[in-house]
Structures are given as C-alpha cells and as structure tokens.
N, C-alpha and C positions, 0 to 999 in steps of 0.2 A: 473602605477609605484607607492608603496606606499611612500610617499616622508614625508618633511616637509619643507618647502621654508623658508630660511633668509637672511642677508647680514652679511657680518662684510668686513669693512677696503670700504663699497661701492661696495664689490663685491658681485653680488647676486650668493648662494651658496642652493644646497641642501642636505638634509641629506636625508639616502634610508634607508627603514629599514633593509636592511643584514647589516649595519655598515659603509658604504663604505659612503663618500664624494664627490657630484658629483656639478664640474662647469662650466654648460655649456659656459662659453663666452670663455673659453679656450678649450673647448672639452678634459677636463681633469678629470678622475677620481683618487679618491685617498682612499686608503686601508692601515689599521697600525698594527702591530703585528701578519702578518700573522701565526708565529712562526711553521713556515712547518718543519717536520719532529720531531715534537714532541713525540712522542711514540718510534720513534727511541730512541730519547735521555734518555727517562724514562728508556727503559727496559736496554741499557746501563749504565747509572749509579745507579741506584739501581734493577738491576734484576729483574721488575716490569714491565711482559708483558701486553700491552694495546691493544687492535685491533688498527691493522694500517691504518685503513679508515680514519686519520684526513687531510692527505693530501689532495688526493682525494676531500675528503669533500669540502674544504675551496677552492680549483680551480676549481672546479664545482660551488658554488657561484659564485667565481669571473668572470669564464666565464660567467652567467647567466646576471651579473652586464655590462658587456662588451657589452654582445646582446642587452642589453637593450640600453645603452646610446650612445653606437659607438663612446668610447673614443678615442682618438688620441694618448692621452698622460693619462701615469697611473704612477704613484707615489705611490712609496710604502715604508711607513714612518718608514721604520725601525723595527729591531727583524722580519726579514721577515720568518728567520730561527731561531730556535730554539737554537742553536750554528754554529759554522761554522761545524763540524763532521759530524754534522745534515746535514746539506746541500751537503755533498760530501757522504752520505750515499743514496742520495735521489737513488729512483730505476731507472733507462733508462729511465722505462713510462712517471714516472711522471717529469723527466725534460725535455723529449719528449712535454710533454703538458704545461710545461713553454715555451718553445718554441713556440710551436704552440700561445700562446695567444701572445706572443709579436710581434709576425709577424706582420709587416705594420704598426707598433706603435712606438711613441718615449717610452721606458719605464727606470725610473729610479728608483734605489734600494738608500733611504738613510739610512746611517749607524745607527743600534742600539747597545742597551750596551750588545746584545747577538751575534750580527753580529758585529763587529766591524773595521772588512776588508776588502779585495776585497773578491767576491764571485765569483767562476767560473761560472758562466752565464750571459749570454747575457743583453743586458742594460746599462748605466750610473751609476756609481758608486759615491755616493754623501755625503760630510758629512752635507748638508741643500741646500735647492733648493730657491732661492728668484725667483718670479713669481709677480713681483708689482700689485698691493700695498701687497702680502699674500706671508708669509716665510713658508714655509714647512721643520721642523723639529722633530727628535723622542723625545725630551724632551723637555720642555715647559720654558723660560730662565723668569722669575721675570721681570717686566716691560716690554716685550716686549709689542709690535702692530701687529696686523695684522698676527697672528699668527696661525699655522696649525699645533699643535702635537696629538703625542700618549702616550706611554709608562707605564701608569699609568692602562689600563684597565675599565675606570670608569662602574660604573653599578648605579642606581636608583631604589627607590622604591615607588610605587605608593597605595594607599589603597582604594579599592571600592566593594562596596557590601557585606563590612564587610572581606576583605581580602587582602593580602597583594602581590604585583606583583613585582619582582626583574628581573630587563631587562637590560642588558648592554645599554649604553648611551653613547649621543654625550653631552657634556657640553660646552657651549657659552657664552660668555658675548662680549660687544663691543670692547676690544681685542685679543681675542685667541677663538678658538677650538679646544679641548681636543678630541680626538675620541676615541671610542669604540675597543677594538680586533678588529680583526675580523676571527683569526682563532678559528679552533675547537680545541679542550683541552683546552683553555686558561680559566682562572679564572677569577676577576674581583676585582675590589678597591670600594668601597661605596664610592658616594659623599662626603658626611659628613666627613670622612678622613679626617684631619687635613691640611694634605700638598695640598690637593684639594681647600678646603676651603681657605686657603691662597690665592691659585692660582687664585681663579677668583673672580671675582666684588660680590657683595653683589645682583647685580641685575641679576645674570646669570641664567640658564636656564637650564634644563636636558631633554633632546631629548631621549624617549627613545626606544629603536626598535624593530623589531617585524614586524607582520601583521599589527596590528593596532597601529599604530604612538600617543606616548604621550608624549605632550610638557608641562613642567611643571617648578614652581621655582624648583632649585636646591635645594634637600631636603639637611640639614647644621646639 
C-alpha cells in the first residue's frame, strides 16, 4: 500500500496515495470532495459536454481503497456531490454501486457547501462527525485541534531533476489535516494560497500523492 504514516491529536493516521485518509485504530476510512456527477453538472449549466467517466472513476478508486484497508467505517467529508441535481441525476448504475460499497459499513456523508442537504442515499447524514480526540469536517474552522477537513483541494509542488511536479496534497501540521479531492474533474488550490498559509502552522507539511509518496515542508 503506497502510504505515508503520521499522527495528529496522538492518533496514528495514514495518508494513501489515491487521496483518501486511512485510520486503522478505528477501521475507518475517509475521502473529501468526491464531487460525483460532475460532468453532469458542467454540460448542465453551461452546455459543455464532458465524458462521463468521472463517476465511475472516483468509485472504482474508492472501491480499490475499500479492498485494500477493509474499512468499517468511511467518511465522506463533504461536496461528495457536485450539487444536489447532480446527485439525483446519478445514473441507477452508479447508485447501484453506491450501494454496493456501503453494504456492511457504518458510512457517513458530512455536509458540503455543494451538498448542503439531505442526499437521497443511504448512510448518515452529518453536519461534522466528532470521533475523539479528531473532528471530521468540510471546512477547516481557525483555532481548531485535532481536526480532519477538505474543501479547499490543496495541491503541492515539488522540483527535481531540473523539473517541476504539481500533485494534489494532504497538508498537516500538529492540529488539522487538510485533504486532497479526491474526485476526478476536480481542480486544485496551491499551498502557498494565502487562506492556506493562514491555516496551518509555519511547521506543517505537504503530503503529496501519487505512486511515489512526497513528504515535504509546505511550499508558502
């Protein structure tokens, strides 16, 4: 499993490199910005057809992600859906294959500022998940601890062999983690970003992912 092992809040955590956040003392995995049915949404409001493979895509990870760690419990931090339209557009299949991955699992959907409802599928419907000592929410609140968001998209860039690498990223400091998307279309935020920078410690970190795992200060 290509990983990268840390703690925060004492709870030892790993970051995978498809994006997803895994803890084994809770048999818990967690995923953020899935934003499924995005391409729906696009060719919708501005008549800009996309191939529709990103659904598809992103639950074919996450099933991948599933086989691998034989989560119990999945957390899914929010904007799982692109909007809510989105969501009640999905095709049979593919909520078919929501289905199937939740089977046997506690799974809960917490609220993002694109989903900001109930969603008609199965699961726990949440506006933050406390899980002591680690809060699991889609936006990252100034001062907290022990914290576990998304929303932002981070990405990182790394420079070697005379070249430059831009990889979605986990970002950490001793209290919060920031995660990566993890669906496909989604775009990304550069560390350095101002409201980033704020956000985390001066000593934090960028995880970034991929096959080969790079852990790095937070480029500023």
């Amino acid at each position: 499993m290509n990983r990268h092992d840390f703690t925060l809040a004492g709870a030892p955590l790993v970051a995978l490199g498809s994006g997803a956040l895994w803890w084994p003392g809770q048999s818990l995995l967690c995923v953020s910005d899935l934003h499924l049915g995005k391409s729906e949404r696009i060719a919708r409001r501005s008549g800009t057809p996309l191939p529709p493979y990103d659904t598809r895509d992103t639950l074919t990870r996450l099933g991948g992600d599933l086989a691998q760690t034989n989560a119990r419990v999945i957390v899914c931090l929010g904007d799982s859906f692109d909007d809510i339209a989105a969501a009640d557009a999905l095709p049979e299949e593919e909520k078919l294959w929501i289905a199937r991955l939740q089977a046997g699992r506690r799974w809960v959907w917490i609220e993002g500022n694109h989903d900001p409802g109930p969603v008609e599928m199965g699961g726990t419907h949440l506006a933050e998940l406390p899980v002591p000592p680690l809060t699991f929410r889609h936006i990252a609140k100034p001062g907290a601890s022990g914290e576990i968001s998304g929303h932002y998209h981070p990405k990182a860039t790394i420079r070697a062999r005379g070249r430059s690498i831009t990889r979605s990223a986990f970002l950490a400091d001793r209290d919060r983690v920031i995660l990566p998307a993890y669906g496909t279309y989604t775009g990304g935020l550069r560390s350095h970003d101002q409201i980033l920078s704020t956000l985390m410690r001066r000593e934090a970190i960028a995880i970034l992912t991929g096959h080969n795992m790079h852990a790095i200060p937070m480029p500023r």
